[in-house]
Structures are given as C-alpha cells and as structure tokens.
C-alpha positions in Angstrom: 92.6 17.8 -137.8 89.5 17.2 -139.9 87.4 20.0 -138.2 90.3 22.4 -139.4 90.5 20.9 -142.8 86.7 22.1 -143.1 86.8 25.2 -141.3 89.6 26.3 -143.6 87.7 25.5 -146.9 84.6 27.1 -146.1 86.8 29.8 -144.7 88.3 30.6 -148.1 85.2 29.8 -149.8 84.0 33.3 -149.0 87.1 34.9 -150.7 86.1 33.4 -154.5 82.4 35.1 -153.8 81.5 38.1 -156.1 78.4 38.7 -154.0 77.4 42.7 -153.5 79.7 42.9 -150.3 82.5 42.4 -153.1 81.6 44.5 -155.4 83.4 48.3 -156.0 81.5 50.8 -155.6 79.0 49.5 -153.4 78.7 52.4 -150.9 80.5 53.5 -147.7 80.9 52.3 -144.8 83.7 49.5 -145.2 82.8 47.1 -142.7 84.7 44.2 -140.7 87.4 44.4 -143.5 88.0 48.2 -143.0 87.9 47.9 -139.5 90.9 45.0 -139.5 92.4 47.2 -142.2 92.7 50.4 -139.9 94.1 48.4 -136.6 97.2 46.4 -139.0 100.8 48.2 -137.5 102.1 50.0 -140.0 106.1 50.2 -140.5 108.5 50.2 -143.2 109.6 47.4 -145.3 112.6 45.3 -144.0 115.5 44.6 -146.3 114.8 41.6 -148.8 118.0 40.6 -147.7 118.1 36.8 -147.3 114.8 36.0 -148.7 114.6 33.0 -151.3 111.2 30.9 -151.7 113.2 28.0 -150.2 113.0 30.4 -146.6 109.0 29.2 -146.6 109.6 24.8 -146.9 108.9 23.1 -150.0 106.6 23.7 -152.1 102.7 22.8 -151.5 103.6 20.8 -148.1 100.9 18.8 -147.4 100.8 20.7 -144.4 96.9 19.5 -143.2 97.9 15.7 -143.6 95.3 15.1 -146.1 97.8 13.2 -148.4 97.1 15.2 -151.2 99.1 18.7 -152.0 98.7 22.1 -151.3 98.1 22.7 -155.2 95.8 20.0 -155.7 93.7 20.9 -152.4 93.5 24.4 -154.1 92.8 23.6 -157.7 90.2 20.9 -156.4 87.9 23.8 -154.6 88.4 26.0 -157.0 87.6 24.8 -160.2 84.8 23.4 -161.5 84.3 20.1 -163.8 87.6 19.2 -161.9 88.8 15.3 -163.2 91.6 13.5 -162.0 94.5 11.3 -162.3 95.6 8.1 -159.7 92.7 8.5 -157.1 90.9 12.1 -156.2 93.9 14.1 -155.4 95.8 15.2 -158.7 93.7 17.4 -160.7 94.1 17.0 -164.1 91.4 19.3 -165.2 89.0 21.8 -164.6 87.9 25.2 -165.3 87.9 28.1 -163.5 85.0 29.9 -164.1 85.1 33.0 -163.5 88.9 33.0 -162.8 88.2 36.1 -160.0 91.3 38.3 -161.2 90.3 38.5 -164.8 87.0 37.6 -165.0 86.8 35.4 -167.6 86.5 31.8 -167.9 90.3 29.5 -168.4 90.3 26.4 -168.5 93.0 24.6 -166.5 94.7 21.1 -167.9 97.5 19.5 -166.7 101.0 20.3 -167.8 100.0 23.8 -169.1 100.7 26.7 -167.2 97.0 28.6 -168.0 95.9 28.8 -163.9 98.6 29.4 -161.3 98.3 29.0 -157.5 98.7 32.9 -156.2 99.6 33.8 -153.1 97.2 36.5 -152.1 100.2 38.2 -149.8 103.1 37.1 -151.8 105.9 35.6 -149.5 108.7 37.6 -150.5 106.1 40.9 -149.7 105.5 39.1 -146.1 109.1 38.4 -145.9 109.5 42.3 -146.3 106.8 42.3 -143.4 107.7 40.4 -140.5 108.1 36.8 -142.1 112.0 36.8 -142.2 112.1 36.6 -138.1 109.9 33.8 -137.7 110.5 30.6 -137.4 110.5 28.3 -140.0 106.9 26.6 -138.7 105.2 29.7 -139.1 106.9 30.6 -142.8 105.9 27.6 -143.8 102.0 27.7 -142.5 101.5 31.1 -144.2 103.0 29.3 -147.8 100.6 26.6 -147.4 97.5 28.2 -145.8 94.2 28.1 -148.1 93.2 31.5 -146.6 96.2 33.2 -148.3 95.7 30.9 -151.4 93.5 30.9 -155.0 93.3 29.7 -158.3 93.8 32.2 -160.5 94.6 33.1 -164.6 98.3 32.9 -164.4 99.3 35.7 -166.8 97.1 38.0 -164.3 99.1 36.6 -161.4 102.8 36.8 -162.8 102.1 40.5 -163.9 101.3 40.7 -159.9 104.2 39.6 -159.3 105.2 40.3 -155.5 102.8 43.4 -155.6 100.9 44.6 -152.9 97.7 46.5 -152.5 99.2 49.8 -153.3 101.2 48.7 -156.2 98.5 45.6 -157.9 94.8 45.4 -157.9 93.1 42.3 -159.8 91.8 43.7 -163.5 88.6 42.9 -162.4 87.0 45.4 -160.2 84.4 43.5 -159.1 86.4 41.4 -157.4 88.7 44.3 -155.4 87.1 44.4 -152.6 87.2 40.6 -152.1 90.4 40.5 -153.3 91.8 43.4 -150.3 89.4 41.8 -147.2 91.6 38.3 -148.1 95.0 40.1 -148.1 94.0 42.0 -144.8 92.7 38.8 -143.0 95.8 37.0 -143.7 98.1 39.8 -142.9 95.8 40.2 -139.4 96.3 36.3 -139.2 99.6 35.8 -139.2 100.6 39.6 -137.5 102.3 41.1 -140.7 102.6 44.8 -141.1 102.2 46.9 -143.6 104.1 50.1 -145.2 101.8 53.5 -144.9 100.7 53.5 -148.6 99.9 49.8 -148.4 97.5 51.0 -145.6 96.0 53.7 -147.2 95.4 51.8 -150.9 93.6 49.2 -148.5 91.7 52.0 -147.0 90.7 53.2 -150.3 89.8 50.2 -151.5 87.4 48.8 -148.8 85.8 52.2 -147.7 83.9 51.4 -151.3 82.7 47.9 -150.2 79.3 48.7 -147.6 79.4 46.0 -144.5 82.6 43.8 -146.7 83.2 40.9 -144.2 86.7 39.9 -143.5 87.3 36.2 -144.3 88.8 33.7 -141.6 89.6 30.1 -141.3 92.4 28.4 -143.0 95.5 26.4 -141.1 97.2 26.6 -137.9 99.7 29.4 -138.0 101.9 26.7 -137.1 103.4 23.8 -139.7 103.8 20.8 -138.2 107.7 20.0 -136.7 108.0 17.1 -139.3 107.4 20.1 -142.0 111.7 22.0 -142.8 112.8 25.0 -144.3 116.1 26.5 -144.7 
C-alpha cells in the first residue's frame, strides 16, 4: 500500500506543473493527452436522476489507510509553508502559491473557506458519465483519488461548479492545458465517457499544448470493502 501512496503523489505532482507542456498556445501537435482525448467513447449524458454526493461514501475517506484524510493528504502536497495541528496530518496552514486556477497566490487557514478541494471531474458530471452504474467501491475510489483531486482558490472552483471542459476552463490559461490532460486521465482511468462537445472542447484545448503528457498514478480504482456508500 505504501508503493501506491507514492506512486499516486508523484503522479498528481505533474498536474500542479506550469512547465511549457502546460502552457496555451504552445504549438500543435497535442501529444499523449490528445491522443487519450481522441480514443474516450463519446455518448450522451445519463439522467442526474438519483445522484446525491452521499452516492460516492463519505467525505475524504481515508481510502489509502494513511490515517490522515483525503483533504489533509491534498492540502499537505499542495501548499506550501503547510503547519499543523495534533501530529502532521491536519493542516492548519499554508499557502498555495500559485493557486493553478487563478494564478495568484491565497493563503489557506483553518476554518476559512479561501482554498477548496476541487474535483477535477466533478462527481455529479461523472455520475452523468458512467458513475451512477457502478458499484459503490469504485464511486467511492474516484471521490477520493489524488489524480482527480487539487487545491485550488475556492471562489474559482464554486463558479466551476459541476462544469465540464466544454462549459469551464480555469481563468488562468496557462494552466489549461494541465488542467484538460488531468480531466482526460481520470476520465481514461476510471472508463467515463464523455458528451460530443465535451470531446471536441478537449480537442481544442490540447491540440494547443506541443507533446502535453497525460498524468497517471493515483489510487486503486477500487475502495476498500470496509469503505460504504448509499
């Protein structure tokens, strides 16, 4: 379980990178990114019938047995300056510099709602996309997974809402590509599909970003059985 703990940090690592293989505008040719972009099935979006947040376990499982949460394990490799409360798992501050939707710097304390947790493919959009006939294991792996997770400026993040790539692109256009190649891994990862203009804002996105690598790592698709959901 250690070895995946790692492999899933330094997996996601490589999302919060603003390197040239992130940035807009860098030439064409896409990449690993675009290429995982053009093989994801492309379908219509199933009713949100029956979909409630509850659907994917309780909130920040500590689904890697780390015995620290899924928020904490987040906040702790993405901020910087991070300081803590009772032992090294419950951040109490830190900043997150640069936060990679907005680009500026926001520093996170305790108690204030400054930085949320986003997920990259929000649950209700993978609900919408092949989450809502899975078992609860797998709902609740993709809710806790660092590769669909990051620290981000939360008034950036609840103006995404449950947005997709065709509907929400973080402010910050350096970061676009990045941001796209993370939503497409995870959506490759897990087997989600997505809706034809979905596709096609990917496309358009990551046909910018010259040799954009596609991230990988992060959890089992699988919770562990002790892990519920209703």
């Amino acid at each position: 379980m250690a070895v995946v703990v790692i492999f899933a940090v330094a997996g996601c690592k490589d999302m919060q990178g603003k390197g040239s293989s992130g940035a807009q505008g860098a030439g064409g040719g896409g990449g690993a990114a675009l290429t995982a972009a053009e093989s994801l099935t492309v379908k219509g979006r199933a009713p949100k019938t029956g979909y409630s947040r509850e659907r994917f376990g309780s909130a920040w499982a500590d689904t890697d047995s780390n015995s620290c949460d899924t928020r904490d394990d987040i906040l702790k490799r993405d901020l910087k300056e991070v300081k803590f409360t009772d032992g090294d798992c419950k951040v109490s501050y830190g900043v997150l510099d640069p936060d990679p939707y907005s680009g500026k710097e926001i520093t996170y304390r305790r108690g204030r709602s400054l930085v949320d947790i986003d997920h990259l493919v929000a649950l209700s959009d993978a609900w919408q996309t092949g989450a809502k006939y899975w078992d609860a294991g797998k709902r609740i792996a993709l809710a806790n997974d660092p590769l669909n997770l990051l620290a981000v400026d939360a008034s950036a993040n609840r103006g995404k809402g449950d947005g997709d790539t065709a509907t929400w692109l973080p402010p910050d256009k350096s970061y676009r590509c990045t941001y796209v190649a993370a939503q497409v891994a995870v959506k490759k990862k897990y087997g989600l599909w997505v809706t034809a203009a979905e596709k096609a804002a990917m496309k358009k996105v990551l046909t910018t970003c010259a040799g954009q690598t596609l991230p990988s790592g992060g959890n089992p698709t699988k919770a562990p059985s002790r892990f519920k959901a209703r």
